[in-house]
DONU-449396 format. One record per residue (C-alpha): x, z negated, y. Coordinates in steps of 0.05 Angstrom, whole numbers, plus 32768, in hexadecimal, padded with zeros to 4 digits. Last residue first. Layout:
N
<<X,Z,Y>>
...
This chain:
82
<<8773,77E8,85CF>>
<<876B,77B7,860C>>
<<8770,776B,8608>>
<<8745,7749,863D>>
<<8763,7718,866C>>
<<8749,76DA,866F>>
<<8713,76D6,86AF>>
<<872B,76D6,86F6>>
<<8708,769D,871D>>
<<86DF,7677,870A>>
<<86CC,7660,8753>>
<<86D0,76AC,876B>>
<<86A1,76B8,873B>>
<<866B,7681,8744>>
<<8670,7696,8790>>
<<8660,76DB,8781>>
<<8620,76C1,8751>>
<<860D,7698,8788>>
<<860B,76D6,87BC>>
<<85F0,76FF,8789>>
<<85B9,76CE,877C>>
<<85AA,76C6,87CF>>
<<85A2,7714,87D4>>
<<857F,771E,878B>>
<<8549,76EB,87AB>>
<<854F,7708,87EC>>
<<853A,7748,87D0>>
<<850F,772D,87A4>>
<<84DB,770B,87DA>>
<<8498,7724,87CE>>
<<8497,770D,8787>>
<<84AD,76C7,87A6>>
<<8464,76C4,87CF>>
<<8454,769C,8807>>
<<8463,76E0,8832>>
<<847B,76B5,8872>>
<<8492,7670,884E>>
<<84B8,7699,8819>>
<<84D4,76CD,8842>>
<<84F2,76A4,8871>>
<<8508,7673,8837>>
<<852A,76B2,881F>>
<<8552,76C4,8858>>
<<8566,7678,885C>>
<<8587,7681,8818>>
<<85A8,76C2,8827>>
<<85C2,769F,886D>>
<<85D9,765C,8846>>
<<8601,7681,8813>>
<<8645,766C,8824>>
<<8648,763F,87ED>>
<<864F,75FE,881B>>
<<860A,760F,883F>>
<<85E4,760B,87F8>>
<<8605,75C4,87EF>>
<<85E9,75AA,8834>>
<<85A1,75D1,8829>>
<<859B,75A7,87E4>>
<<85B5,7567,880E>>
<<857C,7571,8844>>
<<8598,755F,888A>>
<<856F,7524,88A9>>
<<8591,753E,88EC>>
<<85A7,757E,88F1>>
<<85DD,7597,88D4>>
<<8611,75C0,88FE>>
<<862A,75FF,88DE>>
<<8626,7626,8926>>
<<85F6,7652,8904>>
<<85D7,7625,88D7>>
<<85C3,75F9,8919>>
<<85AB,7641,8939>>
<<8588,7648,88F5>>
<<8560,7603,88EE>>
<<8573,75D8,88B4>>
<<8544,75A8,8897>>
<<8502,75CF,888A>>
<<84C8,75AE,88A4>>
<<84A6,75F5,88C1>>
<<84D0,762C,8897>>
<<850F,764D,88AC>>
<<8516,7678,88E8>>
């Protein structure tokens, strides 16, 4: 479950309903497909209080962005070979 006074609630998340006073930041993460990974680590966050404790999350949700970033790019110029 995320944090006390957080603005999305996971069963809401779940059915990708917001909830009422829906936080903008939370609103754009949900778009990117990443809002699981980044609730993940807001669960870690409030119960461990510590982000040193939470780097698997962390690499979770930044691969997550970073795969997002990509596919947004797309494919790259093409490389000459030798």
């Amino acid at each position: 479950m995320a944090k006390a006074g957080h603005a999305w609630s996971r069963a809401a998340a779940e059915r990708g309903e917001p909830e009422e006073d829906e936080d903008p930041l939370d609103a754009r993460i949900a778009r990117t497909g990443c809002l699981e990974q980044h609730l993940q680590l807001q669960e870690c966050m409030a119960e461990r209080q510590d982000w040193r404790q939470c780097q698997e999350e962390v690499r979770a949700f930044g691969a997550c962005m970073a795969r997002r970033q990509q596919r947004q790019r797309g494919p790259g110029p093409a490389r000459p070979t030798d």
